[in-house]
C-alpha positions, 0 to 999 in steps of 0.5 A, a space after each residue: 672499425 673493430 679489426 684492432 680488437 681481434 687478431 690479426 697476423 703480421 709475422 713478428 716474433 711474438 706471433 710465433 711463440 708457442 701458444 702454452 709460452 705465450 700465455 704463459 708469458 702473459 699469465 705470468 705478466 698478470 699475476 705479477 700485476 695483480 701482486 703488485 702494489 708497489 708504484 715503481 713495479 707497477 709502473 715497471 711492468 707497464 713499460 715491459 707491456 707497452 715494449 711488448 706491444 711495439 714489438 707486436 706493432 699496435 700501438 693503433 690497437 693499443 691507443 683504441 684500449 687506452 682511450 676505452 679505460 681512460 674514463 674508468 682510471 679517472 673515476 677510479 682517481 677521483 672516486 677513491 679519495 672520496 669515498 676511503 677516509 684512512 689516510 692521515 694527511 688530509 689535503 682538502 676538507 670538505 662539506 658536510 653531507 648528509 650520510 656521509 659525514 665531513 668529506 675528506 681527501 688524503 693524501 694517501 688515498 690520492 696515491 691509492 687512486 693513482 696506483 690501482 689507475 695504473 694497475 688497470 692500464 697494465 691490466 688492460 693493456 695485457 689482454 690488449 697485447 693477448 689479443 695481438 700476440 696469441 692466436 684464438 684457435 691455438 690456445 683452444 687447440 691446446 684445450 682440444 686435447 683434454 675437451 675437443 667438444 668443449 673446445 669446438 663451442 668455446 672456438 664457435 663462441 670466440 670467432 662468432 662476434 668478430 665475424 658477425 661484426 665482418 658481416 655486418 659491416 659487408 651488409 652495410 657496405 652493400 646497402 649503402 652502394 644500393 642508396 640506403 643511407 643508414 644516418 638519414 631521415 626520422 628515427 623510426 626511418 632509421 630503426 627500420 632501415 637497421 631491422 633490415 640489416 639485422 634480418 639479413 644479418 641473423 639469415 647470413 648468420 644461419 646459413 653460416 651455421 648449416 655450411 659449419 654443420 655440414 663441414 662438420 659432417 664431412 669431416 666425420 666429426 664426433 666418429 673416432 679419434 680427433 686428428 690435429 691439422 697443424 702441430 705447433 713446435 716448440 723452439 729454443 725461443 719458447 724456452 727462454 721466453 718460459 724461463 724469464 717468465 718462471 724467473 720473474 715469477 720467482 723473483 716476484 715471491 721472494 720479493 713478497 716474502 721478504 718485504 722487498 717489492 711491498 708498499 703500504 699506503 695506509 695509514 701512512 705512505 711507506 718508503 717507496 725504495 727501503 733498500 737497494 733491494 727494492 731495487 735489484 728485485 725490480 731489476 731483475 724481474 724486468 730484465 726477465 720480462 723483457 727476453 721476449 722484447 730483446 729476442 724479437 729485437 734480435 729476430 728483426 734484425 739479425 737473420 742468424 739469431 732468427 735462424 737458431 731461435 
């Protein structure tokens, strides 16, 4: 039931960038979101997300997240023009109301709502497509160089909760096919029944523990100098997947500092294209973005493409 939240190997293309390229890929897709404020940018970089994650193939995955953050992003709409009252073109007046005063909705504050709605899915959806894409122990892998011990909690913390939910899942299968019906019967029936299960669970939970300690111990860890199992290469592939994001993120803050990627929507809307350079700016930034798309394309369907990169 909560495998879509986890990662999961499927062999494609941007599963098997280096870590540091890919999170700084989706570091780099983050800031500009949280930078952004312009719809047409924000609504840009939500399609390169949402190609990215058809390329990793979870668009099941991605569809659980959308209908998580669907509730947040229609209280974000309709909170919004309630509660902020600077736009200068009133579409609705309201009642009165005791400590608030005259409720107003403008029409600005509709577009505000709408737009930071949208900023949430990308951003949403970014982590969504993290965990599809980035393997956990790769990227603390990259911390062990500098903090092994801190790595090894933060690596014991993060695979801690999916596979509790693995385990619990195996206890319920195995209680059910002994004839415990976990939906049956009085509340007080149930909530026992569940006591059961999260008593085996915390005993699995320990005995987990002592074999990890026992590991541990075996692989002398903590005697010397740490070795690494396995070291990721870096290929031509993570280059250009670096150098788009480094592009677009350079683009980005010229954009900003020029006024080309700004939109202000109070006190009035601004023009959502003041110039064609609005438009090459965005351009550019998604063509930049979208190396990893083109190259997984590639990568799928061309074998000497997939052999050079």
């Amino acid at each position: 039931m909560f495998e879509g939240f986890f990662y999961q190997e499927k062999g494609v293309f941007l599963q098997s960038l280096h870590p540091l390229a890919a999170v700084f890929y989706l570091g780099g897709l983050l800031v500009l979101t949280l930078l952004f404020t312009n719809p047409l940018y924000l609504l840009g970089l939500l399609l390169v997300i949402l190609l990215c994650i058809a390329a990793v193939r979870g668009w099941e995955t991605w569809e659980t997240y959308f209908r998580l953050s669907l509730s947040m992003m229609i209280l974000v709409i309709i909170i919004n023009p309630l509660l902020v009252r600077t736009g200068e073109t009133v579409i609705w007046w309201g009642p009165r109301l005791p400590v608030f005063g005259r409720l107003t909705v403008s029409l600005e504050a509709v577009c505000y709502g709408a737009a930071m709605s949208v900023r949430l899915l990308a951003v949403i959806s970014i982590f969504c497509l993290y965990n599809l894409t980035v393997h956990p122990d790769k990227v603390l892998s990259l911390l062990a160089r500098f903090a092994s011990r801190s790595a090894l909690v933060l690596s014991l913390a993060t695979r801690m909760f999916p596979a509790m939910l693995r385990q619990m899942e195996n206890i319920r299968e195995v209680q059910a096919m002994r004839g415990v019906d976990f939906q049956a019967g009085t509340l007080k029936e149930r909530l026992s029944r569940y006591a059961a299960l999260m008593n085996i669970l915390l005993l699995s939970s320990l005995e987990d523990s002592l074999e990890i300690a026992e590991a541990m111990q075996a692989r002398a860890f903590g005697s010397g100098k740490r070795s690494c199992y396995r070291q990721d290469t870096w290929r031509p592939r993570d280059s250009l997947c670096l150098g788009g994001s480094l592009l677009a993120l350079a683009v980005a803050v010229y954009g900003q500092a020029k006024g080309f990627s700004t939109f202000s929507f109070y006190p009035q809307l601004g023009y959502l294209i003041p110039g064609p350079m609005t438009v090459v700016v965005l351009i550019i930034i998604l063509l930049a973005l979208s190396v990893p798309v083109v190259l997984s394309w590639g990568w799928q369907r061309c074998p000497y493409i997939k052999a050079k990169i």
